[in-house]
C-alpha positions in Angstrom: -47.2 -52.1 1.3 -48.3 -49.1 4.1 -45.0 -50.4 6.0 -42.8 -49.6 2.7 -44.2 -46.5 2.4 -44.2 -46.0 5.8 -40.4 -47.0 5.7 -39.8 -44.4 2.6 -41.5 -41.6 4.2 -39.5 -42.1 7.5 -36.3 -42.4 5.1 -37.1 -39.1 3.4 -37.9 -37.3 6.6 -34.5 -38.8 8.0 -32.7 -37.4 4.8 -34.3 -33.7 5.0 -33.7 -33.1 8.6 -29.7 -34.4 7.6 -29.2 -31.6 5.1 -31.1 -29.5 7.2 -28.7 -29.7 9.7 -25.6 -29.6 7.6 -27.2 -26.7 5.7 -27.7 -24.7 9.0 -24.2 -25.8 10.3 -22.7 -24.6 7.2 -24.2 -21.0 7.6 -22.9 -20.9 11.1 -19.5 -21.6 10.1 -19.9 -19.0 7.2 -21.2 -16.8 10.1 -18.3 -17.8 12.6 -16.4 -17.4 10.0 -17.3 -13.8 9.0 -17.0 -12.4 12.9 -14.3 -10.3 13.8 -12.7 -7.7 13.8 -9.7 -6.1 11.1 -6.3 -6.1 12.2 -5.9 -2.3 11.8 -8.0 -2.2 15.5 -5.6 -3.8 17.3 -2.3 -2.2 19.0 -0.4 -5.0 17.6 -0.9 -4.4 13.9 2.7 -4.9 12.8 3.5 -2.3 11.0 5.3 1.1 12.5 6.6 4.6 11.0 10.3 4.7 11.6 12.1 8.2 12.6 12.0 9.2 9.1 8.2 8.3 9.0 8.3 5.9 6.8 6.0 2.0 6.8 7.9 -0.9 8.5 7.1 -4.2 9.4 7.5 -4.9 13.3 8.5 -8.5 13.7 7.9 -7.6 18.0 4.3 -6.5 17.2 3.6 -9.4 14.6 4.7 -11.7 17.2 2.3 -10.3 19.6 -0.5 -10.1 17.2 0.4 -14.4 16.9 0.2 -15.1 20.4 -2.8 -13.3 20.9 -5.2 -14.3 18.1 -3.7 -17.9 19.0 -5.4 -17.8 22.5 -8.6 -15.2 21.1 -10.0 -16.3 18.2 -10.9 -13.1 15.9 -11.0 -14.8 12.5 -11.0 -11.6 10.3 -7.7 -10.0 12.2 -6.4 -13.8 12.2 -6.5 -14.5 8.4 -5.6 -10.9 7.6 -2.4 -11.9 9.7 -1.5 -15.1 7.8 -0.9 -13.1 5.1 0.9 -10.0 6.0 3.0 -13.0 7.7 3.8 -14.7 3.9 3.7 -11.5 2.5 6.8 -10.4 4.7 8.3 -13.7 4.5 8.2 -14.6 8.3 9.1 -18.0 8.1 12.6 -17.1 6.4 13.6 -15.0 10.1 11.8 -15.7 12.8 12.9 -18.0 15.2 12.1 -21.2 16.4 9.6 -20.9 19.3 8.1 -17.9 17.0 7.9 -19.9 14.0 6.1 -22.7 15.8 3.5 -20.1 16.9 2.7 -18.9 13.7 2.7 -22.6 12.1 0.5 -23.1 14.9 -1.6 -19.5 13.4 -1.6 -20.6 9.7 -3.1 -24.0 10.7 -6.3 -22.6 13.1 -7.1 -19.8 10.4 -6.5 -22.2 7.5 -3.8 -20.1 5.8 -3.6 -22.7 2.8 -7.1 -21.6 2.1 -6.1 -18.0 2.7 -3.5 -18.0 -0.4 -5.6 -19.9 -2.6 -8.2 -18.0 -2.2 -6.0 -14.6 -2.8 -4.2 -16.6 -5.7 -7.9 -17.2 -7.1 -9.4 -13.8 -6.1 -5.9 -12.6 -8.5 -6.8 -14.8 -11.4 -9.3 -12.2 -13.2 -6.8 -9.3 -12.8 -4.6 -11.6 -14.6 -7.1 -11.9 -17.4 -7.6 -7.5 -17.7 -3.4 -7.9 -18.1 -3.3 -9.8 -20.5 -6.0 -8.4 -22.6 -4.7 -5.0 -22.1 -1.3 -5.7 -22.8 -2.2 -7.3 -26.2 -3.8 -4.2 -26.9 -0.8 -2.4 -26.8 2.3 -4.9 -28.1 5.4 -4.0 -28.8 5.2 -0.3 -27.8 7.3 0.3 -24.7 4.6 -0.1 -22.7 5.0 -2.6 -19.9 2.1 -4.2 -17.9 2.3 -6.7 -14.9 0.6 -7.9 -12.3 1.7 -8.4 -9.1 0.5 -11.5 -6.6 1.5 -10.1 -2.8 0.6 -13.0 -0.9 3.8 -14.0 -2.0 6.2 -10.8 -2.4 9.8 -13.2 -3.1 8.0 -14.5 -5.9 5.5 -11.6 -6.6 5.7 -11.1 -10.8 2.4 -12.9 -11.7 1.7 -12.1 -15.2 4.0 -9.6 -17.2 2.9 -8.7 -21.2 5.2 -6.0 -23.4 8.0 -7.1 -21.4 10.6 -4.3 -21.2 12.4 -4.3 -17.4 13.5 -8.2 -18.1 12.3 -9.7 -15.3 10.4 -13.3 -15.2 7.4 -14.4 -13.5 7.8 -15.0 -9.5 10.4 -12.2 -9.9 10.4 -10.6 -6.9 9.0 -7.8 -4.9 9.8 -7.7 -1.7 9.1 -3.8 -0.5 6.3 -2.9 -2.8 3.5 -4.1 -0.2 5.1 -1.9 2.7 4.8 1.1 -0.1 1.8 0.5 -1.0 0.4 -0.2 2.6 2.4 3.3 3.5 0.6 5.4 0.9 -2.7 3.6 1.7 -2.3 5.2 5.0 -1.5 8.3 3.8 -4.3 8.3 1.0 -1.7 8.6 -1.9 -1.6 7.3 -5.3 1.6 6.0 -6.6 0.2 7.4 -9.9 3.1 8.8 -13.2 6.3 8.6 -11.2 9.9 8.5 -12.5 12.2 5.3 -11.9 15.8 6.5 -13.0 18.2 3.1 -12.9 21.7 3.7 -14.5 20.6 5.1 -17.9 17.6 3.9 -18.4 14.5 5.8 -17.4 11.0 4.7 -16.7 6.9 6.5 -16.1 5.4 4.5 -14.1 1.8 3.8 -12.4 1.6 0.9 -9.6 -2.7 0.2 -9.1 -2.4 -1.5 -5.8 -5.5 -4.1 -5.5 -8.0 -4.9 -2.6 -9.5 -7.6 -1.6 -12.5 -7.1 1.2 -11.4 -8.0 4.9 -8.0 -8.6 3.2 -6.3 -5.6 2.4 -3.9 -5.0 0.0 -3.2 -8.5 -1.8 -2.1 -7.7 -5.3 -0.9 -4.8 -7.6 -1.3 -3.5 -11.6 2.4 -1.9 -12.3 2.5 0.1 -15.9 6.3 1.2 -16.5 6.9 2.9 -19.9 9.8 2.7 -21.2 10.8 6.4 -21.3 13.5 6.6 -22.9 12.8 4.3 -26.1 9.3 6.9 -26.7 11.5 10.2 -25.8 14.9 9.4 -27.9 13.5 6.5 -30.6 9.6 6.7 -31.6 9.7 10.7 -31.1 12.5 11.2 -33.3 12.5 8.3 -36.3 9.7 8.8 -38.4 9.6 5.5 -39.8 9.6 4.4 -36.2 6.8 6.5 -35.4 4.8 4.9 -37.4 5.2 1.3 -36.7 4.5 2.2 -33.3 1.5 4.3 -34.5 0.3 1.5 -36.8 0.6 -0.7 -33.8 -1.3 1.3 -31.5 -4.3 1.7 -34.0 -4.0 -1.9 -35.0 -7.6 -3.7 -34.9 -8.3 -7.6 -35.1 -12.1 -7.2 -35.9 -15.1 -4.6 -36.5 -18.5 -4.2 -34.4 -21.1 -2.3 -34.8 -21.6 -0.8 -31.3 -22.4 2.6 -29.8 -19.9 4.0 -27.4 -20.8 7.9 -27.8 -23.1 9.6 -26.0 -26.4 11.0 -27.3 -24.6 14.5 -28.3 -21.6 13.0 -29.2 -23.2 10.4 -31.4 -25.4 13.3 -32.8 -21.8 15.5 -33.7 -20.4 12.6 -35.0 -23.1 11.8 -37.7 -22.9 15.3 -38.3 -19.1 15.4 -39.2 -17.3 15.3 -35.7 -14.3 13.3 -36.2 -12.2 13.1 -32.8 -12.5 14.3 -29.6 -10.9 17.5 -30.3 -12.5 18.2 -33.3 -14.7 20.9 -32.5 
């Protein structure tokens, strides 16, 4: 009886010391895996201002940056390279000896975990899209979410569809934009998209992701001319769209005032200009 327990005891220990060992060898990976630097520090970073200034990709410098995070592993700079590589669409022009160098990239940095985990990281903006845009239907108001791990198929989710595109439409200079004003510390906040006759306000919300970068983008186009020339000047119009702005599926009783506010409002206040 002793020896069974001494045989269980033994077993136990044996079992413990296991998942210590896998425990503390996970960590280290999650460690190794967290070392590095961002890609941004390197000369290589493969994007360059052309003579008018403006954010290119640099297929010489990207192919640098793959040779050398090949031979020095720098697992931050490396990942962040796997996806400005499907981002640009690399495999679609470079060439052979090239391409087998950054297969070669995409395998040591796991670049099938690097776009699933960008797809996933995506999958709650896609959730605020939809929920906004079915705030908002049928008004001219356009909202969509771009995925730019994957720029030839970047239209992710789209709601109040008015530019006709599908999802996996796609986007294929947005990210150098975006990555341009980024440098610059602009917004691309209520700018005007004129494209034949039609005419569009738009807002493009470009999306982080930490020791990523840029990976994804909110795009709000308004359809300019059907609010300037239709709803502004058709009553009845006006108020469908009014009735559909103000349209409510349920009623709560919650607090969203402040204290004053709340106080004004029990008093008589009855919208935010209502002095």
């Amino acid at each position: 009886m002793i020896e069974g327990l001494l045989d269980i005891i033994i077993s136990l220990i044996a079992s413990l010391v296991f998942v210590g060992i896998g425990y503390a060898y996970g960590r280290y990976k999650e460690r190794k895996e967290k070392k590095g630097s961002p890609l941004e520090d390197f000369h290589y970073y493969p994007f360059t201002l052309d003579e008018s200034k403006r954010l290119q990709f640099d297929f010489k410098l990207f192919n640098e940056a793959v040779s050398d995070l090949i031979l020095n592993k720098n697992y931050q700079a490396g990942k962040q390279l796997v996806l400005i590589g499907e981002q640009n669409n690399v495999r679609q022009v470079l060439k052979t000896s090239h391409l087998e160098d950054y297969e070669k990239l995409y395998k040591i940095y796991d670049g099938e975990k690097v776009m699933d985990d960008s797809l996933q990281f995506l999958e709650n903006y896609k959730r605020i899209v939809r929920l906004i845009g079915d705030s908002f239907p049928d008004t001219g108001i356009e909202i969509l979410l771009h995925n730019l791990s994957n720029p030839s198929k970047a239209l992710y989710h789209i709601k109040n569809n008015v530019t006709g595109r599908n999802v996996e439409a796609p986007a294929t200079n947005l990210i150098v934009d975006l990555k341009r004003r980024d440098s610059n510390k602009e917004d691309k906040l209520n700018y005007e998209l004129n494209i034949g006759e039609r005419k569009f306000k738009c807002t493009t919300i470009p999306i982080y992701k930490d020791q990523m970068g840029i990976i994804g983008a909110i795009c709000i186009n308004v359809d300019y001319n059907y609010l300037n020339e239709v709803v502004r000047n058709d009553k009845k119009v006006m108020n469908e769209f009014l009735d559909t702005m103000l349209k409510i599926d349920m009623v709560l009783d919650e607090n969203i005032l402040s204290k004053y506010e709340y106080e004004k409002a029990l008093k008589g206040k009855r919208h935010f200009r209502d002095f």
